[in-house]
N, C-alpha and C positions, 0 to 999 in steps of 0.2 A: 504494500500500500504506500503510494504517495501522500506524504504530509502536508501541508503551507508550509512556508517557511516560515511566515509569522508564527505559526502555532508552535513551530521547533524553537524558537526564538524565547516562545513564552514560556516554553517548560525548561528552557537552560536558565532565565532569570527565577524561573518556579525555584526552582530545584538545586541553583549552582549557588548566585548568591543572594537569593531570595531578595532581589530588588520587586517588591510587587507593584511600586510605581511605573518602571519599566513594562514590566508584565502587563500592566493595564496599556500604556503609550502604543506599544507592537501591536496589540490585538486589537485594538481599538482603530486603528489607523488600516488595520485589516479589513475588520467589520466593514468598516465604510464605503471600503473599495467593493466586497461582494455582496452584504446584505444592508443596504443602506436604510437607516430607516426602521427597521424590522427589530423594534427594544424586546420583541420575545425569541429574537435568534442564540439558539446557544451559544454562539459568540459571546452577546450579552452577558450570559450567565458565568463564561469563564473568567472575563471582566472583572465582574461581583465577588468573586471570588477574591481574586487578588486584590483589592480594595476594599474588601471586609478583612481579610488579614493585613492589611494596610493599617487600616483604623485600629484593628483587636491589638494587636504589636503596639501600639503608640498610644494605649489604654483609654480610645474615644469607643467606650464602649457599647455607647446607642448608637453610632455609624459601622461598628462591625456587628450587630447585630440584623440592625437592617438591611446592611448591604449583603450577610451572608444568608438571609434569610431570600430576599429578593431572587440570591442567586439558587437557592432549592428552586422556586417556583417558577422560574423560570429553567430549568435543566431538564426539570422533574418530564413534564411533556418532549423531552429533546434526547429522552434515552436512544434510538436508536441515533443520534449525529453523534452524542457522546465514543459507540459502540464501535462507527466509524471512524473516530478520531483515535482509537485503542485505545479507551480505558472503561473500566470497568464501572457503569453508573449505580450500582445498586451498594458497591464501598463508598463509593465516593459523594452517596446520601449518607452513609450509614457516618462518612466521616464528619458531613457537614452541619448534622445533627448532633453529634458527638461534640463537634465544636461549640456550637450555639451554646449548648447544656454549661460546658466549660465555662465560659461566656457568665450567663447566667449565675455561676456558683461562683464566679469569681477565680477561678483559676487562669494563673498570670499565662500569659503567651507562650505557648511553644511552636516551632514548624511543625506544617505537614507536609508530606507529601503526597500527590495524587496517584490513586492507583491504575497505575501502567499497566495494561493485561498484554499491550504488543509484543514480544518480544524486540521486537528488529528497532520498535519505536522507541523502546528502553534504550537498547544499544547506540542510535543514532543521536537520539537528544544527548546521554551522558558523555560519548565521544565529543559531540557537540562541546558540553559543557567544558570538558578538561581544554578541549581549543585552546576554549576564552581566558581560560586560568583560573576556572572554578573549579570547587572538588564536589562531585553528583552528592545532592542530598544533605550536606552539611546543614548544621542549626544556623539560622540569625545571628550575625553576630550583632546583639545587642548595643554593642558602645560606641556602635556608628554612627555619630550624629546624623551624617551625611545620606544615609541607607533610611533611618528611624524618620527622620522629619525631612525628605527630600521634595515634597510639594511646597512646601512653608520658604526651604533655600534656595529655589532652582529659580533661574531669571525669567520672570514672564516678559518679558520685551515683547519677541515674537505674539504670544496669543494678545496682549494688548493695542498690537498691532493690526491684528489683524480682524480683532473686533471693532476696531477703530474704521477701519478701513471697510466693512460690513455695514457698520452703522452708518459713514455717508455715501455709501452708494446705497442705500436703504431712502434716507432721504433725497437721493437725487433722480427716486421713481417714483 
């Protein structure tokens, strides 16, 4: 089976060093391109994903709640694109419920990993990952500011820019 490359993309930043900022940018910029539009494409939901562990990690814990919950119900209908993508959808409920519960009891952040049932897809993303000079599946490291609050630091120039630039050609119709 051929992958996206996005999607390979998203499981070396999943998985390598759990940037899930990143993870959301790749996939997201994917979405776009093949299912524009479409907030109930399992795209979406993998999104949600990395952006619910975004927020759970950085203890905004009613934004990883909602956003990991979003991400069930929007997946939940998308088991067989999951199926196609190679992984396993009925762990990968099992884990995101798992989460939420965590979540809920207050148990502090730990990684997950998604369950890979591909083999060849395991194999390609973590080859993948070592590339980049990540090691497959490593924890968070926590004391990265940089990784931990990376929306809050990163230069918005460009999207200010380009909301700018949206807003008057918006009024110049």
């Amino acid at each position: 089976m051929t992958y996206p490359q996005a999607y390979l993309q998203y499981l070396v930043h999943f998985h390598g060093n759990r940037d899930y900022f990143e993870c959301h940018e790749v996939l997201e910029e994917y979405w776009k391109e093949v299912d524009p539009g479409n907030r109930s494409s399992h795209w979406v939901g993998l999104i949600q994903i990395a952006v619910g562990l975004y927020h759970y990690r950085r203890n905004n814990v009613n934004g990883a709640k909602r956003m990991l919950s979003k991400s069930l119900m929007n997946l939940k209908p998308n088991q067989t694109a999951l199926d196609e993508l190679g992984l396993d959808a009925s762990s990968l409920f099992r884990i995101l419920n798992n989460t939420l519960r965590d979540i809920e009891e207050q148990v502090p952040y730990k990684s997950l990993d998604l369950p890979i049932k591909d083999p060849v897809l395991l194999i390609k993303a973590a080859d993948l990952c070592r590339k980049e000079g990540f090691k497959w599946c490593m924890p968070s490291d926590l004391s990265n500011e940089q990784l931990i609050h990376r929306h809050s630091l990163r230069d918005r120039t460009p999207v200010i820019d380009e909301r700018l630039k949206a807003l008057n050609k918006k009024r110049l119709t």
